[in-house]
C-alpha positions in Angstrom: 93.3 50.1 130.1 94.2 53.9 130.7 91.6 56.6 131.3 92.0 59.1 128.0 94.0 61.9 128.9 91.6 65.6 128.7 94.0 66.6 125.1 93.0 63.1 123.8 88.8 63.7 124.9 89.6 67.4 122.9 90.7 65.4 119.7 88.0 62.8 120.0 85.1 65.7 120.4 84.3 64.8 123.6 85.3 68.1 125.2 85.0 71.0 123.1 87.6 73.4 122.5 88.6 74.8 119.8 91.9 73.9 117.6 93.8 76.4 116.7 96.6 74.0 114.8 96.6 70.5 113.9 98.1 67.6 111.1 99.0 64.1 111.5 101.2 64.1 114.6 100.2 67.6 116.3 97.4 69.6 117.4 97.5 72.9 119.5 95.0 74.6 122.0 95.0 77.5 124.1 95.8 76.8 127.8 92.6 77.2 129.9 95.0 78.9 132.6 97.0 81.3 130.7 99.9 82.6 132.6 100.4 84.8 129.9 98.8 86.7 126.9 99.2 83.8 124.5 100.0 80.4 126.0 99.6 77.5 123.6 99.9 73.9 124.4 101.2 71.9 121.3 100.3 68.3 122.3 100.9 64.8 119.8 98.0 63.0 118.9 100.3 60.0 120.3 100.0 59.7 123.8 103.3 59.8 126.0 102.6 60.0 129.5 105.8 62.6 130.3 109.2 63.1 129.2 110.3 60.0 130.8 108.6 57.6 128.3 110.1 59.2 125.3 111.2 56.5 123.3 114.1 57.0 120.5 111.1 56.4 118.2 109.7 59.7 119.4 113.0 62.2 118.8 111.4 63.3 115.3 108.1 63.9 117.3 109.5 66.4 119.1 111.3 67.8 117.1 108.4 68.3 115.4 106.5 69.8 118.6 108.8 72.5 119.0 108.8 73.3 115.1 105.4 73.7 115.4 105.3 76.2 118.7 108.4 78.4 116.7 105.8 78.5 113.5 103.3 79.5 116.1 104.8 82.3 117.9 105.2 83.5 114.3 101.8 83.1 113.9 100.9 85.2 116.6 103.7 87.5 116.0 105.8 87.2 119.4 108.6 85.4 117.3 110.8 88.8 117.3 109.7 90.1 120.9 110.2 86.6 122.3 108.9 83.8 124.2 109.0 80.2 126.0 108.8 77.0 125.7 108.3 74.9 128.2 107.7 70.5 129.2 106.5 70.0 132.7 107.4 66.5 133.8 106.0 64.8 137.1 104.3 66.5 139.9 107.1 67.9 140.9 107.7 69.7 137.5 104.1 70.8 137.7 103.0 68.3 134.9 99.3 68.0 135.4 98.4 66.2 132.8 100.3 63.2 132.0 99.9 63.8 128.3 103.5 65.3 127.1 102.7 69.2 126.0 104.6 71.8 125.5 103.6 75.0 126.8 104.3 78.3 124.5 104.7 81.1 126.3 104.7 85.1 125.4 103.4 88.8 124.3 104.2 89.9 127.5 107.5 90.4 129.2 108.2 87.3 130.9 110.0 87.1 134.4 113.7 85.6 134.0 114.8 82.7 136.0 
């Protein structure tokens, strides 16, 4: 069997941090290594290990995740100012942990690339 991923110890209490969103599918925490003024990661209770093992089963899911960062950056009121959202996939993408998130980036002017 798999060792839990750190997002799936957070939802079972075994790590503490706090959740700033969550229902069925979704939670959200702050990112322990900001690279910005807010930087959410908006994980799925369902664990994927990266992009890759998206399944067609999963589209909605996403879907979902990235409904979920847009109703956050309202939230936190860099929806007009902007932001970004971003999946890291494998090492070289920088995925860290292999746990699909999406990273929600902003209140801050971001560097273009």
């Amino acid at each position: 069997m798999e060792e839990k991923s750190v997002f799936e110890m957070i939802l079972n209490k075994e790590i503490e941090s706090e959740i700033i969103y969550e229902d069925d599918d979704i939670f959200s925490i702050q990112d322990i290594n900001p690279v910005a003024r807010i930087h959410l990661l908006i994980i799925p209770k369902k664990r994927i290990n990266t992009i890759n093992n998206l399944s067609d089963e999963d589209t909605l899911l996403v879907g979902k995740m990235i409904q979920v960062a847009k109703d956050l950056a309202k939230k936190y009121e860099i929806d007009q100012s902007g932001y970004r959202l971003i999946f890291n996939t494998n090492d070289d993408g920088g995925q860290t942990v292999y746990h699909i998130h999406l990273h929600l980036i902003g209140g801050e002017k971001l560097k273009a690339f």
